[in-house]
OpenMM code with the backbone's topology and positions (N, CA, C; nanometers):
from openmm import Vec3, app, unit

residues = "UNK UNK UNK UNK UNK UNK UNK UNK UNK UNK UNK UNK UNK UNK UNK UNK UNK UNK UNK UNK UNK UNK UNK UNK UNK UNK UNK UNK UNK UNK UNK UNK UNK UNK UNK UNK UNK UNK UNK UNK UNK UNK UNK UNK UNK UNK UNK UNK UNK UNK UNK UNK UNK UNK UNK UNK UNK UNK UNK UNK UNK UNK UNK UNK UNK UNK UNK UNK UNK UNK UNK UNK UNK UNK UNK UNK UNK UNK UNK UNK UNK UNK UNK UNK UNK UNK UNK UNK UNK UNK UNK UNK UNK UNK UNK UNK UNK UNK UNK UNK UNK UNK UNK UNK UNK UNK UNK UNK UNK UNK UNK UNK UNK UNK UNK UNK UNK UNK UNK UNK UNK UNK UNK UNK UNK UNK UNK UNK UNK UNK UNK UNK UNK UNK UNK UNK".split()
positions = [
    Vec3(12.6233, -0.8009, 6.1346),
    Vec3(12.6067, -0.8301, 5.9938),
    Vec3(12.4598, -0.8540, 5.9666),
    Vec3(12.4290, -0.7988, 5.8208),
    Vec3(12.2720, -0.8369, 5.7905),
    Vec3(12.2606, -0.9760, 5.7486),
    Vec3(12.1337, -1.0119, 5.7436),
    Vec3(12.1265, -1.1367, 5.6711),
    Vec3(12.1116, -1.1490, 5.5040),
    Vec3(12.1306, -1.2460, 5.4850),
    Vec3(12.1594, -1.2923, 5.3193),
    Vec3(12.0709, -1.2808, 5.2794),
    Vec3(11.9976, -1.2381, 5.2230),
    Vec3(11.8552, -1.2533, 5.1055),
    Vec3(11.9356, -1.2497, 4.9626),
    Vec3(11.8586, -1.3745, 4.9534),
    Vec3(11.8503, -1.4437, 4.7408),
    Vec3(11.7503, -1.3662, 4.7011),
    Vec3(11.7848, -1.2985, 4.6119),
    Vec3(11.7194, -1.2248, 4.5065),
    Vec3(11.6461, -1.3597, 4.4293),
    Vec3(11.5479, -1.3432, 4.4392),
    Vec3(11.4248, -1.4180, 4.3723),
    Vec3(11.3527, -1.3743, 4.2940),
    Vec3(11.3842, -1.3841, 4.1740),
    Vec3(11.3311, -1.3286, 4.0295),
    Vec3(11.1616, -1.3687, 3.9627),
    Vec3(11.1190, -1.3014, 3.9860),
    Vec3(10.9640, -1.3348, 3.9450),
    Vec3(10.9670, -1.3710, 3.7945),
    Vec3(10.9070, -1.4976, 3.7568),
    Vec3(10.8860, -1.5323, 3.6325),
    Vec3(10.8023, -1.4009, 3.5309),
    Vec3(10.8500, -1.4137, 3.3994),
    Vec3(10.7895, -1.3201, 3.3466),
    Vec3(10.6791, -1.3592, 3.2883),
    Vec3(10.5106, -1.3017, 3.2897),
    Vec3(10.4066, -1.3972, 3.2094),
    Vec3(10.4245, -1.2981, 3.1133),
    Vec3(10.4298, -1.4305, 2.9792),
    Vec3(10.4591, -1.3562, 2.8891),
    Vec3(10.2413, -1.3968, 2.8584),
    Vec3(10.2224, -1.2740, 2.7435),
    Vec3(10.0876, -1.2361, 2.6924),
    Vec3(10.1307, -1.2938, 2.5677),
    Vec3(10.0016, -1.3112, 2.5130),
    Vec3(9.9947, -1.3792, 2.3505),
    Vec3(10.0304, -1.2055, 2.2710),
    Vec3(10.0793, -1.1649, 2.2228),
    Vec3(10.0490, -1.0769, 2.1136),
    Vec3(9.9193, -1.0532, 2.0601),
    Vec3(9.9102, -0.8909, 2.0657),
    Vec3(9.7145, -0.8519, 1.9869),
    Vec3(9.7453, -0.9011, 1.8578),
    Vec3(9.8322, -0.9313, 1.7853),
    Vec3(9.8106, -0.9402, 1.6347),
    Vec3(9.8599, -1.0674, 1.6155),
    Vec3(9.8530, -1.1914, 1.5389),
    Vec3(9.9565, -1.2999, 1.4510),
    Vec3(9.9181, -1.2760, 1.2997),
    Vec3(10.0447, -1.2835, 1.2485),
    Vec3(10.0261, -1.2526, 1.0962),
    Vec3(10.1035, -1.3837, 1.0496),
    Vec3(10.0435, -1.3640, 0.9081),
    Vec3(10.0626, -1.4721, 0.8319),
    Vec3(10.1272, -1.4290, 0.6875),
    Vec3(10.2848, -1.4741, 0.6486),
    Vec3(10.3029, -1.4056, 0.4927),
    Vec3(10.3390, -1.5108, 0.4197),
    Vec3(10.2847, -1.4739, 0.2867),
    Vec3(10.2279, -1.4963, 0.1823),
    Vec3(10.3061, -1.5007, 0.0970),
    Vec3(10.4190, -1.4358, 0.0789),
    Vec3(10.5095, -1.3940, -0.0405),
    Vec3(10.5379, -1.5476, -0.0714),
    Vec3(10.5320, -1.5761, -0.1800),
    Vec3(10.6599, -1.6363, -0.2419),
    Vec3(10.5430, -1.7919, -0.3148),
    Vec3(10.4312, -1.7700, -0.2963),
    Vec3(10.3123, -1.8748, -0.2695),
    Vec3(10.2673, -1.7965, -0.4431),
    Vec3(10.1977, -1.9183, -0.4631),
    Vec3(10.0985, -1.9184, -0.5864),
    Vec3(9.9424, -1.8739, -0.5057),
    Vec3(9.8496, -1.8281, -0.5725),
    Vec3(9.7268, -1.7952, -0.5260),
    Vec3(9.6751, -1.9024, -0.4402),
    Vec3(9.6686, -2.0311, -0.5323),
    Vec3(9.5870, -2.1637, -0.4321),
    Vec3(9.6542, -2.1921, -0.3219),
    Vec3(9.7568, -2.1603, -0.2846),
    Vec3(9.8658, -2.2083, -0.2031),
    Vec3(9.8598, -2.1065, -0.0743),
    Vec3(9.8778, -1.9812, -0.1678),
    Vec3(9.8347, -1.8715, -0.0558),
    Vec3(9.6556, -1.8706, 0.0023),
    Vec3(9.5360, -1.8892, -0.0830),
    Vec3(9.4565, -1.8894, 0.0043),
    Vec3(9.4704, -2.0079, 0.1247),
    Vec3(9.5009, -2.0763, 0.0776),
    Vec3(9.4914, -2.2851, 0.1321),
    Vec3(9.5501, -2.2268, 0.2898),
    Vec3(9.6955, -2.1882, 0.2767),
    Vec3(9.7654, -2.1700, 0.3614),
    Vec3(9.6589, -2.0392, 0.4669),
    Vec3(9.6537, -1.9403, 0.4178),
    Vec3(9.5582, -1.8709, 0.4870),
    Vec3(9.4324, -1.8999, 0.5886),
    Vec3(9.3836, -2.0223, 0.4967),
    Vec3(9.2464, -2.0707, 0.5529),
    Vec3(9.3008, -2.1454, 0.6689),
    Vec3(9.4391, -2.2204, 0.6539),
    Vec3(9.4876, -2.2957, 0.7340),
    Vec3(9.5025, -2.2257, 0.8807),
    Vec3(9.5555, -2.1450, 0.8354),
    Vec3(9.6460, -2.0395, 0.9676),
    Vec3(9.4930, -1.9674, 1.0617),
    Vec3(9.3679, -1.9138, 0.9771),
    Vec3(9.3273, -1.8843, 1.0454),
    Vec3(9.2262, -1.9923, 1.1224),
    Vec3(9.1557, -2.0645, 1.0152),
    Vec3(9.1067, -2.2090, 1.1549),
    Vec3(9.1732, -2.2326, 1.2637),
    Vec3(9.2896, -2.2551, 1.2331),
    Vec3(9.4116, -2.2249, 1.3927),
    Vec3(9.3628, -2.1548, 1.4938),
    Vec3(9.3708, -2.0185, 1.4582),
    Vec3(9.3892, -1.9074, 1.4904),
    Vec3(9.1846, -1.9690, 1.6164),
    Vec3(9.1256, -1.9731, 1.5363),
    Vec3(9.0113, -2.0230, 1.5681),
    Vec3(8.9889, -2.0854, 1.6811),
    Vec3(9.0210, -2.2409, 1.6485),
    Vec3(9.0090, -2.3297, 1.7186),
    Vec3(9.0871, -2.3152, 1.8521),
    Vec3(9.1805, -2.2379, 1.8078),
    Vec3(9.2789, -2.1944, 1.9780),
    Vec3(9.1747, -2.1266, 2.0552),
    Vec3(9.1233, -2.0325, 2.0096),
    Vec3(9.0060, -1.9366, 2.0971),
    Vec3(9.1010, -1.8260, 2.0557),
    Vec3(9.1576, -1.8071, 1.9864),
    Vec3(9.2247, -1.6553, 1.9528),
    Vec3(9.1304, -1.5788, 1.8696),
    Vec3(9.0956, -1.4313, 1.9314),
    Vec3(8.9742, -1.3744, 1.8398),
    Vec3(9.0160, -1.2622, 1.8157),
    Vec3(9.1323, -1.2022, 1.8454),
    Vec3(9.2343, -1.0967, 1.8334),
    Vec3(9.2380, -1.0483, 1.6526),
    Vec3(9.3235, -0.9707, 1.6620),
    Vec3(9.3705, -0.8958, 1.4978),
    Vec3(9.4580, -1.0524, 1.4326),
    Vec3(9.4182, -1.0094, 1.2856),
    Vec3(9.5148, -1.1311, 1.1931),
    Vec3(9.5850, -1.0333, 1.0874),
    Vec3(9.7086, -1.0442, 1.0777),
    Vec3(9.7576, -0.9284, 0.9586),
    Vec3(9.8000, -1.0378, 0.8838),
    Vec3(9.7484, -0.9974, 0.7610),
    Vec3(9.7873, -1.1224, 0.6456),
    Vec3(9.9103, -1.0176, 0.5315),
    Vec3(10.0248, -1.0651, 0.5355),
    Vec3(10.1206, -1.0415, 0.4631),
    Vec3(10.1149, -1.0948, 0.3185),
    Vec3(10.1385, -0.9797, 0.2177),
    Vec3(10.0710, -1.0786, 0.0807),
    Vec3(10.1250, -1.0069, -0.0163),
    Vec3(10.2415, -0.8817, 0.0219),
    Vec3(10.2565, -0.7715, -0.0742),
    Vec3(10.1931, -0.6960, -0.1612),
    Vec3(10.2023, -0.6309, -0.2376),
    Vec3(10.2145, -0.5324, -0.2863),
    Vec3(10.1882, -0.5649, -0.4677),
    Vec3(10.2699, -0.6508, -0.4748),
    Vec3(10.2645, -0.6549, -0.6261),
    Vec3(10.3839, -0.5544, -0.7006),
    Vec3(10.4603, -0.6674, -0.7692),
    Vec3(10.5796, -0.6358, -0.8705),
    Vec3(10.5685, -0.4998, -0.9083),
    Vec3(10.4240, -0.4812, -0.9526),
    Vec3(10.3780, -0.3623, -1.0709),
    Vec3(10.3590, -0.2367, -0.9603),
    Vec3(10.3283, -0.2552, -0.8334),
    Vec3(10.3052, -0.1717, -0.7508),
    Vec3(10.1729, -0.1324, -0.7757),
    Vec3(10.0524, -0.1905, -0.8685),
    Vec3(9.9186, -0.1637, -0.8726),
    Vec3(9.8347, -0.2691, -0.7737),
    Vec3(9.8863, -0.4238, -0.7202),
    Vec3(9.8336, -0.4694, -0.6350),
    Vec3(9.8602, -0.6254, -0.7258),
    Vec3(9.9105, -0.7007, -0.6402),
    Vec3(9.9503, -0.8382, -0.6816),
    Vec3(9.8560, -0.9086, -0.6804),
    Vec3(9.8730, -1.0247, -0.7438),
    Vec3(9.7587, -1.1261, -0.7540),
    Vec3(9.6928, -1.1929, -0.6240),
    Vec3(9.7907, -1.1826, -0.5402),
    Vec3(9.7421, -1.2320, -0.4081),
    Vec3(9.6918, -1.1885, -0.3475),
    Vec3(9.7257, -1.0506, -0.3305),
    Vec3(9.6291, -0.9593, -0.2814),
    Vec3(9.4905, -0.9105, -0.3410),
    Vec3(9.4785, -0.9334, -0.4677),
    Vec3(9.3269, -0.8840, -0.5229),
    Vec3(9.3037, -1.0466, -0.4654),
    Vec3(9.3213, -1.1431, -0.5455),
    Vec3(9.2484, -1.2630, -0.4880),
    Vec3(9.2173, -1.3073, -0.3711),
    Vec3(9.2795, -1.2605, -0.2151),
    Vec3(9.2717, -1.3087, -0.0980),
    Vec3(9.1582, -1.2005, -0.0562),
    Vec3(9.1472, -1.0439, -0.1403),
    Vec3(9.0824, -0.9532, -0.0817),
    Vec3(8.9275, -1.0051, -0.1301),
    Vec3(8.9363, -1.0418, -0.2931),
    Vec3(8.7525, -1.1226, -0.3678),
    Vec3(8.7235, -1.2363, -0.2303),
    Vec3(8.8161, -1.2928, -0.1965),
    Vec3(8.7689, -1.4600, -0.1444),
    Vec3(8.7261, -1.3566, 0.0104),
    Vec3(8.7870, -1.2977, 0.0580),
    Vec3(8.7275, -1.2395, 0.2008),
    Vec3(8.6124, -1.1916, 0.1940),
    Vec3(8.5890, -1.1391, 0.0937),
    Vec3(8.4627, -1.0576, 0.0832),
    Vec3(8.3318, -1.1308, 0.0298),
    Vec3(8.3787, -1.2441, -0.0494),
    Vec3(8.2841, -1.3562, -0.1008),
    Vec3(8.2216, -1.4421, 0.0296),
    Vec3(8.3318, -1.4670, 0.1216),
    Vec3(8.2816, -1.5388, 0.2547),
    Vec3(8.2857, -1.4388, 0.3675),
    Vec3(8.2060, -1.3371, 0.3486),
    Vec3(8.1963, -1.2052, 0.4756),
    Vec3(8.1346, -1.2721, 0.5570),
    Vec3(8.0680, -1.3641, 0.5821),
    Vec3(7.9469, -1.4070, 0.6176),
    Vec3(8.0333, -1.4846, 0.7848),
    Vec3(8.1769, -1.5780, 0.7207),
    Vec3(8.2865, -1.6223, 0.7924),
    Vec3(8.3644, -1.5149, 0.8737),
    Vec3(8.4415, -1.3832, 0.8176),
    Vec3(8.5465, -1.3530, 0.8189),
    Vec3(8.4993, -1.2137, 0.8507),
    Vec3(8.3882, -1.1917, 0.8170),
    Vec3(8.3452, -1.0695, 0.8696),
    Vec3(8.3916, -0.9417, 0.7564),
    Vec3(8.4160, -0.7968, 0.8023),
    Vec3(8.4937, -0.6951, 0.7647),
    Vec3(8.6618, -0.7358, 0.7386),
    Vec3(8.6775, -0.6614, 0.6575),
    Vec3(8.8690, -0.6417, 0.6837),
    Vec3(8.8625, -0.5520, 0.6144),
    Vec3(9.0117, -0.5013, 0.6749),
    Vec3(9.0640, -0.3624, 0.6239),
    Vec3(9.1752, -0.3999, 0.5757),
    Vec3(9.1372, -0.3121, 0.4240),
    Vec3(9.2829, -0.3113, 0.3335),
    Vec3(9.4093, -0.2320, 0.3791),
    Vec3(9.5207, -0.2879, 0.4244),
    Vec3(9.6769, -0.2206, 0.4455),
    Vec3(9.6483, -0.1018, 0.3591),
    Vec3(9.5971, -0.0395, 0.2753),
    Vec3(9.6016, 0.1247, 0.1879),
    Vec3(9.5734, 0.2178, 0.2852),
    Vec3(9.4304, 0.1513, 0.3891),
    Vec3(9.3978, 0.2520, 0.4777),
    Vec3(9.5102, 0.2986, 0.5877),
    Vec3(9.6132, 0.2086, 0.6062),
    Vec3(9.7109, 0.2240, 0.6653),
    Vec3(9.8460, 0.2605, 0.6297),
    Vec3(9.8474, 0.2816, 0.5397),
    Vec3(9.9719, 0.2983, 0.4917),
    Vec3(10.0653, 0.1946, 0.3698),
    Vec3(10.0349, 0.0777, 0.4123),
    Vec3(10.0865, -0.0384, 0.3569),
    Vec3(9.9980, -0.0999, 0.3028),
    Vec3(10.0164, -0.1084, 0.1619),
    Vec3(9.9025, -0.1839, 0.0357),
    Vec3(9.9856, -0.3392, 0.0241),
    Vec3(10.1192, -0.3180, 0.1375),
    Vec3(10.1088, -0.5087, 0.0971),
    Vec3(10.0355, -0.5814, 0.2339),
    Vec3(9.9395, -0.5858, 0.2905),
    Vec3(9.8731, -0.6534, 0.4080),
    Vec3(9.7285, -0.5869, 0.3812),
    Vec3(9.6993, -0.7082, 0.4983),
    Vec3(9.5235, -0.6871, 0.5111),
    Vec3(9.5303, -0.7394, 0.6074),
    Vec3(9.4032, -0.6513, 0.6933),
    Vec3(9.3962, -0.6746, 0.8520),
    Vec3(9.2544, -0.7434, 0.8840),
    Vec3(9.2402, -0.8459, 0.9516),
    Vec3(9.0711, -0.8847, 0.9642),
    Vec3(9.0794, -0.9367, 1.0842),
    Vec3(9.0028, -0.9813, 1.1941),
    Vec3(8.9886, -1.0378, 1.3213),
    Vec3(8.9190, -1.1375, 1.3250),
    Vec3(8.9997, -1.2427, 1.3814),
    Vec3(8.9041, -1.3625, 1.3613),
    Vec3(8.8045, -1.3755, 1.4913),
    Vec3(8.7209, -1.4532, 1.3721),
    Vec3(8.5356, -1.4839, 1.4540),
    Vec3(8.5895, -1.5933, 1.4825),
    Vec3(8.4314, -1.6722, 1.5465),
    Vec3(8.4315, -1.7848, 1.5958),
    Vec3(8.4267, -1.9284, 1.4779),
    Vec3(8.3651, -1.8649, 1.3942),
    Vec3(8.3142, -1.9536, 1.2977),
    Vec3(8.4823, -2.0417, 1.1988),
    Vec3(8.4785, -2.1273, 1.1590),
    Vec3(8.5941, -2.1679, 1.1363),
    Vec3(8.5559, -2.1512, 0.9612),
    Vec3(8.6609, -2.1393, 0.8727),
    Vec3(8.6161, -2.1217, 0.7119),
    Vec3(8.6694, -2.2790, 0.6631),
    Vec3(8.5524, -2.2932, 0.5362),
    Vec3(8.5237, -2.3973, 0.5342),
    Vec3(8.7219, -2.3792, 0.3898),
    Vec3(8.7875, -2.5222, 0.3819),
    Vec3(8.9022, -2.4960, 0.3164),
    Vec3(8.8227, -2.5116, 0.1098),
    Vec3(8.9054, -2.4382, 0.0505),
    Vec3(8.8948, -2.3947, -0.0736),
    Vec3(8.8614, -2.5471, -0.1679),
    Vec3(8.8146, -2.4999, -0.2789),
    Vec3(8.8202, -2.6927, -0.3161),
    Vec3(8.9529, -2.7082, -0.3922),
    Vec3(8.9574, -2.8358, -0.3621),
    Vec3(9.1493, -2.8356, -0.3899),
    Vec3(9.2125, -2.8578, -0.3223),
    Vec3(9.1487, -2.7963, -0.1952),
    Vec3(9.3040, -2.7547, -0.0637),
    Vec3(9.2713, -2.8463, 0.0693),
    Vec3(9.2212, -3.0035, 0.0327),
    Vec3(9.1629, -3.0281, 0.1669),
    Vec3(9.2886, -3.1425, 0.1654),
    Vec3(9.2958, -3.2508, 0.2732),
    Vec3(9.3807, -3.3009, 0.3192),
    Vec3(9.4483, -3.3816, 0.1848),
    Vec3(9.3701, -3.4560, 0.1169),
    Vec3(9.4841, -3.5085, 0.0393),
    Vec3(9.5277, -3.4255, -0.0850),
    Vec3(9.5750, -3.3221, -0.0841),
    Vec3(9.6790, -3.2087, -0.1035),
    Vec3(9.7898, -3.2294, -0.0753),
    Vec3(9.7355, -3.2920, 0.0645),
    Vec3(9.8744, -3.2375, 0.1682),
    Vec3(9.9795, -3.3635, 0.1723),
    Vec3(9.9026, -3.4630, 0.0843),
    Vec3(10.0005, -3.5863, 0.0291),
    Vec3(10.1180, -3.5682, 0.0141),
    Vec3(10.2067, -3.6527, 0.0440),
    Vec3(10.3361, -3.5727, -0.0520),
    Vec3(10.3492, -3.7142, -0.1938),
    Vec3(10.4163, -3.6914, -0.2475),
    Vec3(10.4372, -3.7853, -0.3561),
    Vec3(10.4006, -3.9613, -0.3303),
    Vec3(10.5197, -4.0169, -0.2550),
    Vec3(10.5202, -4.1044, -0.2198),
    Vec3(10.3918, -4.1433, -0.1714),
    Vec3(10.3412, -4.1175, -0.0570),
    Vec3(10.1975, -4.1358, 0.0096),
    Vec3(10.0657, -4.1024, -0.1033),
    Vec3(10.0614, -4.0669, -0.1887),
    Vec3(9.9791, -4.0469, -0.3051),
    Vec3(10.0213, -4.1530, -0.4008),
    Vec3(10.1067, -4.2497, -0.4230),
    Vec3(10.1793, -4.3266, -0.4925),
    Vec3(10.1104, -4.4349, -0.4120),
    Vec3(10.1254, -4.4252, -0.3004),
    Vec3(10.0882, -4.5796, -0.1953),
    Vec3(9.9056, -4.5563, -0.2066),
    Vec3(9.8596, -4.4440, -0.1901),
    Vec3(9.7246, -4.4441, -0.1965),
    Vec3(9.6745, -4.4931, -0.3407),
    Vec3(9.7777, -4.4575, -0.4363),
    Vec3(9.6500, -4.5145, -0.5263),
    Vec3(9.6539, -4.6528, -0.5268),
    Vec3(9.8264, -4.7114, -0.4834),
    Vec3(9.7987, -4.8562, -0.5023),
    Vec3(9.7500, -4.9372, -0.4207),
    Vec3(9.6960, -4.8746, -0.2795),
    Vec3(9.6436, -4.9504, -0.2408),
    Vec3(9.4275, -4.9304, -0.2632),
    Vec3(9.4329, -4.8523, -0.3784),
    Vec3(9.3010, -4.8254, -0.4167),
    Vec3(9.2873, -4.9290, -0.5490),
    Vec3(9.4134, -4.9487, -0.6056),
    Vec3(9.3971, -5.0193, -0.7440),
    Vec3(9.3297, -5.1775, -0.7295),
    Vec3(9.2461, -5.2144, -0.8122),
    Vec3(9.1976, -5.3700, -0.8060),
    Vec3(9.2666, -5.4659, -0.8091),
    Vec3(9.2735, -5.5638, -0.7112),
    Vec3(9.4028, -5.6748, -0.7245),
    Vec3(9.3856, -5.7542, -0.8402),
    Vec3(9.4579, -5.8223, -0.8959),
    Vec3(9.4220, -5.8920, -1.0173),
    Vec3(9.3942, -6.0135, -0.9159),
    Vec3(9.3544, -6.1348, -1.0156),
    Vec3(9.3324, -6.2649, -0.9828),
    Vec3(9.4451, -6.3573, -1.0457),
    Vec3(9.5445, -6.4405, -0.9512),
    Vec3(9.6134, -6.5148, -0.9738),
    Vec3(9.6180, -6.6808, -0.9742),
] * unit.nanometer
topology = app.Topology()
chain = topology.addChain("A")
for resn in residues:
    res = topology.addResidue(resn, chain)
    for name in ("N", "CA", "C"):
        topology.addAtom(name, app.Element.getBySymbol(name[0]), res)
C-alpha cells in the first residue's frame, strides 16, 4: 500500500484590483464631490496609486448630468492635485470618469469638512455646549 498524503491547499494571495471605483448616483453635487474627495484621500493615504473610476452617470437628458459636468469643472480646476482624467465618452461610457491617483491628497470642498459629518443630535450638543452659561 502507498502512503497517505493530505492534499494541502495553498492559500490564495488575493491582489488589490488595478481599478476602485466610486458611484455617485443618487447624491446631490456637494455630496457627490465631498464623498469623492473622501474616497480618493483614502485611496491616497493607503499608498494606492492605481486607476479610480468614478461612477456618476450619464444624466436623465442623456446630454450629461449635473454630476458629471460638475465633478469633470472641479477635476480640472484642481489638475494641479488630480492630474489628467479621462472622460468615460472616450470609452464608450459617458456615465464615468477615469483618473489615477497621485500622491498629493485634495484639500476637502468648503462645506464638506468634518462638522458636516455631524449628525443632528451631536450638532444640537455642540452648540450647547458652545452657548454662554447664564449666571445664577
Amino acid at each position: 500500500m502507498g502512503t497517505l498524503r493530505l492534499a494541502t491547499r495553498q492559500p490564495r494571495v488575493r491582489t488589490m484590483n488595478e481599478s476602485r471605483s466610486i458611484d455617485l448616483h443618487n447624491c446631490t453635487v456637494a455630496e457627490a464631490i465631498g464623498q469623492f474627495v473622501r474616497f480618493y484621500n483614502g485611496c491616497v493615504r493607503s499608498g494606492y496609486r492605481g486607476r479610480i473610476e468614478v461612477i456618476h452617470g450619464y444624466g436623465a437628458s442623456g446630454v450629461g448630468g449635473v454630476i458629471k459636468q460638475e465633478l469633470r469643472k472641479y477635476l480640472a480646476a484642481h489638475s494641479n492635485v488630480f492630474g489628467e482624467f479621462l472622460p468615460g465618452e472616450s470609452l464608450r461610457n459617458p456615465g464615468v470618469t477615469i483618473l489615477y491617483a497621485k500622491e498629493t491628497q485634495a484639500a476637502m470642498p468648503p462645506g464638506q469638512g468634518r462638522s458636516s459629518r455631524l449628525t443632528p443630535a451631536q450638532e444640537a450638543m455642540r452648540h450647547a455646549a458652545l452657548r454662554p452659561k447664564r449666571k445664577t
